[in-house]
N, C-alpha and C positions, 0 to 999 in steps of 0.2 A: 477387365478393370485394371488400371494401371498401379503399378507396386511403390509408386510412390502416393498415391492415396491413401490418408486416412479412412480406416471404416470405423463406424460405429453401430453398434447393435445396444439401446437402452432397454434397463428393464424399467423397475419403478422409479418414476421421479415426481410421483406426487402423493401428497399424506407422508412427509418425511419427519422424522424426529427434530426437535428445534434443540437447542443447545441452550443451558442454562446458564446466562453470563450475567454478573452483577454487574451497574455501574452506579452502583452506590458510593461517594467519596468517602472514608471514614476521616474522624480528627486525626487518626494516625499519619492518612497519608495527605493531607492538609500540612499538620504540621513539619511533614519532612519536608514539604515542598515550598516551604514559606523560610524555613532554614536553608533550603539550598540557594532561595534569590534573595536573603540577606546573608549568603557566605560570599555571593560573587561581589558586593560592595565590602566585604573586610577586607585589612590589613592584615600583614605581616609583623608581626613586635616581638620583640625578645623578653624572654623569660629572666628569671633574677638568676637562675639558672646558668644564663647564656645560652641556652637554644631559644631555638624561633617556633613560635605558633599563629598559627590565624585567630586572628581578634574578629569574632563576627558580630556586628553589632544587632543591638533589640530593635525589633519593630514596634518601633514608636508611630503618633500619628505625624509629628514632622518628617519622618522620614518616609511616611507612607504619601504624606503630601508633595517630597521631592519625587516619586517614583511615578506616580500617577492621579489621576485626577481626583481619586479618594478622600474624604477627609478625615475616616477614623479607621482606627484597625479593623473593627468589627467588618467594615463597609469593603475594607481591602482584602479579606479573609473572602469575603462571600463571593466576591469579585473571582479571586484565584479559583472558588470552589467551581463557581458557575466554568472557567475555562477548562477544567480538569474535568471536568462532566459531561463534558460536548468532547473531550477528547476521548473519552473512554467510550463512550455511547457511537464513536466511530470505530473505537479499536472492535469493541462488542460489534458491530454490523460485520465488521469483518471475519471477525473469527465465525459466527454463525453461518457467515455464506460461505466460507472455507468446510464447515462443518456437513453442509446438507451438502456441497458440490464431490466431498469425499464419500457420501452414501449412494449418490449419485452413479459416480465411475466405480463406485463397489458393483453395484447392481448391474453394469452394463457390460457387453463384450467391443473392446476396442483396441485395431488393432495397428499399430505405429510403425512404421516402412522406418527401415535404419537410415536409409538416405533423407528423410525429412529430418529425426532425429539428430543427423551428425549435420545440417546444414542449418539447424536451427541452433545446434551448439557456435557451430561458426559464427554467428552473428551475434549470438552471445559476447562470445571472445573477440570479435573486432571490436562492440561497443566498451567491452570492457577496457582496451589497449588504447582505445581513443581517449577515456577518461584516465587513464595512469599517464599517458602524454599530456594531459591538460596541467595535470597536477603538478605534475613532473616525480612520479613516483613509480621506482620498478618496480617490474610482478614480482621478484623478491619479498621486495621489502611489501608487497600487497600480500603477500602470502606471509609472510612475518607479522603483521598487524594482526591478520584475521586467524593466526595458528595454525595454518593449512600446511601440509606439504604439498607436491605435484599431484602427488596419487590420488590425497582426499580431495583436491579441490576438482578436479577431473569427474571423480565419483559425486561431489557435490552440484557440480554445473550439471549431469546428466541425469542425476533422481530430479532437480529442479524443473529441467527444459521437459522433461516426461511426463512429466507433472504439469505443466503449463500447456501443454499440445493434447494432455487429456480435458484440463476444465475446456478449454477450448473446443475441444472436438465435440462433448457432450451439450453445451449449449450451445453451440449452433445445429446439433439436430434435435433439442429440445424448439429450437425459433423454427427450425422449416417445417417439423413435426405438427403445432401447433400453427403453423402459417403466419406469423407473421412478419409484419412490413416495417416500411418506415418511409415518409415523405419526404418531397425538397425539404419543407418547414422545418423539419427536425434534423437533417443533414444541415440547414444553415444555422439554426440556431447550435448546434455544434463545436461549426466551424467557427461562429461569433464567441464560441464561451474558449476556445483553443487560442484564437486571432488576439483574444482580450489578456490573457494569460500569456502571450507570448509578445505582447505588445506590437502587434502586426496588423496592418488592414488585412482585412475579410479578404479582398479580390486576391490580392498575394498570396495571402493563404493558400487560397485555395488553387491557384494555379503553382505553386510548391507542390501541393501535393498531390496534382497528377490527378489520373484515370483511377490508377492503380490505389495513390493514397484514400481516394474519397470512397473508393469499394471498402477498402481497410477499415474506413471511419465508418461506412455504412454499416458494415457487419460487426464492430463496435457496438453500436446500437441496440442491433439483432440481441446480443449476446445479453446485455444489460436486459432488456424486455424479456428473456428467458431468465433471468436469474433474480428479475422481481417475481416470472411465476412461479419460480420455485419456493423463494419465501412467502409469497402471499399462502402457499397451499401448504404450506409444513404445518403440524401439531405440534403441540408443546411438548 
């Protein structure tokens, strides 16, 4: 067996603990967030003072009527709630399947070749160097923004990239373990939901992405089909 293969050996991955996450909006966090989208329509005004503060105006319904198709507060309130709700109910999906997939690679023995590791950091850091040239922003000053020195950020890209080559590794031998597949149909209807997103025809697509891409997107797939069965079979 080759040393740069991943191995995986899973223990239990079914009947896992679910994680209890609320996405209940309260008034509290309503009302920060209706303050925050009438602070970016305030001014600036001076005090009698002579200093300056932000004048943030009331949510009135005319103003609620400039902003959106709303016509009263109450309507514009429910509106904000309903989009806070749908975001949290994603943030909760996430952290839950973060949750079972960390009980997951508890349970298992698996074991990471240095050379996959340090080549997977590389690709890291090339994407990384590519968006600070878009930007036009040094790793300095990337590392100033985000508090890092060389050392932590080093230490941070490789707990991350170990971390990303484990969930990976255990759901795709949860998908082979369990057998399953995936179609053209579901390979195309993919590539249409990527092509739609990226504002591209399908055929381009998919010849961009190669032999090599459309395995990658296949096993994509695999991975999502294993990490529905692990939340369908978790307990509460």
């Amino acid at each position: 067996m080759s040393d740069t293969e991943i191995r995986v050996k899973l223990g239990l991955y079914t009947n896992l603990r679910k994680k209890k996450v609320s996405t209940w909006i309260t008034d509290t966090e309503l009302d920060e967030k209706i303050h925050e989208i009438c602070s970016c329509m305030g001014r600036i005004e001076k005090r009698p003072d002579g200093t300056e503060a932000l004048a943030v105006p009331e949510l009135t319904s005319e103003l609620v009527k400039e902003i959106s198709e709303c016509e009263t507060v109450a309507e514009y309130r429910e509106q904000i709630r309903e989009q806070m709700s749908e975001q949290k109910k994603e943030q909760a999906r996430h952290e839950q399947e973060l949750y079972l997939l960390e009980q997951v690679i508890a349970n298992a023995e698996i074991y990471l070749p240095e050379s996959v590791i340090e080549e997977n950091i590389q690709i890291y850091n090339n994407n990384l160097n590519v968006q600070l040239e878009r930007t036009g922003t040094s790793f300095e000053k990337y590392l100033e923004e985000n508090r890092l020195n060389e050392e932590e950020f080093r230490v941070l890209v490789r707990d991350d990239t170990e971390k990303m080559l484990k969930i990976q590794a255990v759901l795709k031998e949860i998908a082979r373990k369990e057998a399953f597949s995936y179609d053209d149909e579901e390979l195309d209807r993919e590539i249409k939901n990527m092509a739609e997103s990226g504002h591209i025809v399908d055929a381009r697509l998919r010849e961009m992405l190669g032999e090599k891409g459309l395995k990658m997107l296949g096993e994509g797939i695999l991975m999502q089909k294993a990490m529905n069965y692990l939340t369908e079979r978790a307990c509460q």
